[in-house]
N, C-alpha and C positions, 0 to 999 in steps of 0.2 A: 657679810663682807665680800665686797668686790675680787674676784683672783683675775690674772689677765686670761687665764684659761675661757671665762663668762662667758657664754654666746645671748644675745639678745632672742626673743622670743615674743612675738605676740600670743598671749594667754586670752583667751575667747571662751566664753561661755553663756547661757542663756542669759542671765541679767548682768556681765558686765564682761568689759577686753579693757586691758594694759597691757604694756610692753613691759618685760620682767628678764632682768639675767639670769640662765639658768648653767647652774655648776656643771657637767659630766661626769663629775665624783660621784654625784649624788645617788643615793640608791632612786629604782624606783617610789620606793614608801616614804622616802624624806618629800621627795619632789610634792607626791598626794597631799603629804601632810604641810606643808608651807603653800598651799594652794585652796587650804579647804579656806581662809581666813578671807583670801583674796573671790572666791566665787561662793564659798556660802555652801558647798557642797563635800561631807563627809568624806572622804578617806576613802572607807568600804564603800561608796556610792558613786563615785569615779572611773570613768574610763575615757582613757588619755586615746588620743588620736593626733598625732602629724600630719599638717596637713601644708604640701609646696604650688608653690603657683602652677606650675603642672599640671593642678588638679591629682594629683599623687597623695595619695594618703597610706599611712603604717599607722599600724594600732601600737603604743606603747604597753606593753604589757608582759609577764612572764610568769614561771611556774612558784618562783620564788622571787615577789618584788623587792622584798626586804635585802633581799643581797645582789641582784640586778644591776647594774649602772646606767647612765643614762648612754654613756659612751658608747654603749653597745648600738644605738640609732642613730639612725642619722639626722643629727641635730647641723642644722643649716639656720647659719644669721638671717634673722628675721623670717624666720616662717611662721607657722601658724599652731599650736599647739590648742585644741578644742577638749574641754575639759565637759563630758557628756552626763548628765546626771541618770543614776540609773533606779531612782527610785520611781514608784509609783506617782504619776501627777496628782493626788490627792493628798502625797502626805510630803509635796514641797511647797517648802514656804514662799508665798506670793512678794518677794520683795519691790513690787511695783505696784502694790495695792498701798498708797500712802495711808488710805482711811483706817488699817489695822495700827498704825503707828500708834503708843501712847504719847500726847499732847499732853504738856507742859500747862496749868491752867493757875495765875497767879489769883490768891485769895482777894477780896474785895477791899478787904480791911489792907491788904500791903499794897495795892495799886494805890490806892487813896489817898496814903503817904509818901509817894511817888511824888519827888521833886524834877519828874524830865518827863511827864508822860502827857496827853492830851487833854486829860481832865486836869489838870494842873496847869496847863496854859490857859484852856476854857477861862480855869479859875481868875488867872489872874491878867485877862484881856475882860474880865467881865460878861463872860457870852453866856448864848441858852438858860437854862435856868439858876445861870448866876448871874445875869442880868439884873437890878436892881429894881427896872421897870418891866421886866418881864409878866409879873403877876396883872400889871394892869393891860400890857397886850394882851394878855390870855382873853380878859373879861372882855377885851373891847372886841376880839374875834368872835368868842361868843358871844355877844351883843349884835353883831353883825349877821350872822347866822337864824339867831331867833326874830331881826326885823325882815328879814328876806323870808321868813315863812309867813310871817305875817301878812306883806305885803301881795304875797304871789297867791295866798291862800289855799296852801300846800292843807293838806288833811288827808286821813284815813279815809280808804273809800273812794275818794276821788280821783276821778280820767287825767294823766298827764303824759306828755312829749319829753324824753328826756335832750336834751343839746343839741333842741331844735331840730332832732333828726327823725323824720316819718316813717322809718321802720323800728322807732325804738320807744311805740306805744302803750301804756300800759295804767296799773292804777297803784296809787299809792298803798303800802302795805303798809308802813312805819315811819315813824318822823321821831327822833331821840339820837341818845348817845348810844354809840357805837363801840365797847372798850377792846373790837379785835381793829380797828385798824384806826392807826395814831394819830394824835390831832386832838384838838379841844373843838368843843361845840357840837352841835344837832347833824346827823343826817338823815337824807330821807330816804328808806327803800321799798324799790320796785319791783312789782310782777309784770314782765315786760309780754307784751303778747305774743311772740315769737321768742324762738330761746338761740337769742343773741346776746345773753349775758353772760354773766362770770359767775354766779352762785345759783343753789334753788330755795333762796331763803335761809340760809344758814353761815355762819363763819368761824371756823377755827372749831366745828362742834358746838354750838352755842345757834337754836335756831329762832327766828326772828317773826317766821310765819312759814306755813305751806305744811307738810308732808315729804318724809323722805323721799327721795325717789319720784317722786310725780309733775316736779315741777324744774328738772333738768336746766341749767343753764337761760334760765328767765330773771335770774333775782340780778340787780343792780345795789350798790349804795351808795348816792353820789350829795353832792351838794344841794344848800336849797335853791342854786341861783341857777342852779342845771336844769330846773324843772320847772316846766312849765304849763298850769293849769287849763285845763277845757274841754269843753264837749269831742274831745278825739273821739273817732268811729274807732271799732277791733281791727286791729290789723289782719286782711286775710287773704293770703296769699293766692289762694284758688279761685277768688272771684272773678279775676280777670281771663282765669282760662276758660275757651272756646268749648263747647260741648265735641264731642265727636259722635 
């Protein structure tokens, strides 16, 4: 409750400041304890400082704060009161680490019956795989996929140029489905001859061809219509350079 005695105060501390009326009456220990709510910092772990544009600072404190007042300092409209945590930094809690937060995570079966949510519009605009002709886009992407291997004569074994670009020479290693990266239909991957790729054969743990470790940032997996087949020479970087 407001008294007209109140002096305003900005309250400052590591993870948070508001402005806050503070009584005179008050003892030291009320003050602590109506403060630990607002900064998160215990009571017994507290130590108050005044602080004036001056650069002037007084420590709030006494021998006995439970019967103390505040009256006894010099409390000035709008200054600064810094509220110092005196615990060990190991054992305060990180209130700006959001990822320690527990999230709220609704079950599958209650979203589902969710009359306002995104799968319930999907549903009832007909989209993605509540589409009605969706099953036959699928087959016809996949159909598209398996005539483009055919045609370009993608195979195991064989020399290809990925997207037309001459430093991203290599030979095919696998031509299939893919189930770490989304999508229907075939793709094809490569050991590219410089490690100008994204993977070394492997995805999500699941590996495709190679040896851990030895083939660093050479694996590709792209489309069949990216690749394209022929007698490419190895790419070799050193060949151009001059003897000395």
């Amino acid at each position: 409750m407001q008294t007209a005695g109140d002096i305003p105060l900005q309250v400052t501390s590591e993870n948070s400041s508001s402005e806050r009326r503070i009584t005179p009456s008050w003892t030291i220990g009320q003050l602590k304890a109506k403060l630990e709510p607002v900064t998160g910092i215990p009571p017994l772990s507290q130590k108050l400082t005044l602080r004036f544009g001056n650069q002037q600072q007084v420590l709030v404190e006494a021998a006995d704060e439970e019967n103390t007042q505040l009256a006894a300092f010099p409390l000035v409209p709008y200054a600064e009161i810094y509220v110092g945590d005196l615990r060990p930094p190991g054992m305060r809690p990180n209130f700006s680490d959001a990822s320690a937060v527990p999230k709220y995570e609704m079950p599958r079966s209650e979203y589902e019956q969710k009359s306002d949510s995104v799968l319930a519009w999907k549903k009832a605009q007909k989209l993605g795989r509540f589409d009605p002709s969706a099953p036959s886009l699928v087959a016809s992407q996949v159909a598209v996929h398996d005539t483009e291997i055919q045609k370009r004569g993608i195979e195991v074994g064989k020399r290809c140029r990925v997207g037309g670009d001459d430093e991203k020479r290599g030979e095919v290693m696998y031509v299939g489905e893919v189930e770490e990266i989304p999508g229907e239909g075939k793709w094809v991957g490569v050991r590219l001859d410089e490690p100008v790729g994204r993977n070394d054969g492997s995805l999500k743990g699941r590996r495709y061809w190679g040896v851990e470790g030895e083939e660093a940032k050479r694996g590709v997996f792209v489309r069949p219509e990216r690749v394209e087949i022929g007698e490419w020479e190895v790419v070799d970087d050193l060949e151009d350079m001059e003897e000395i």
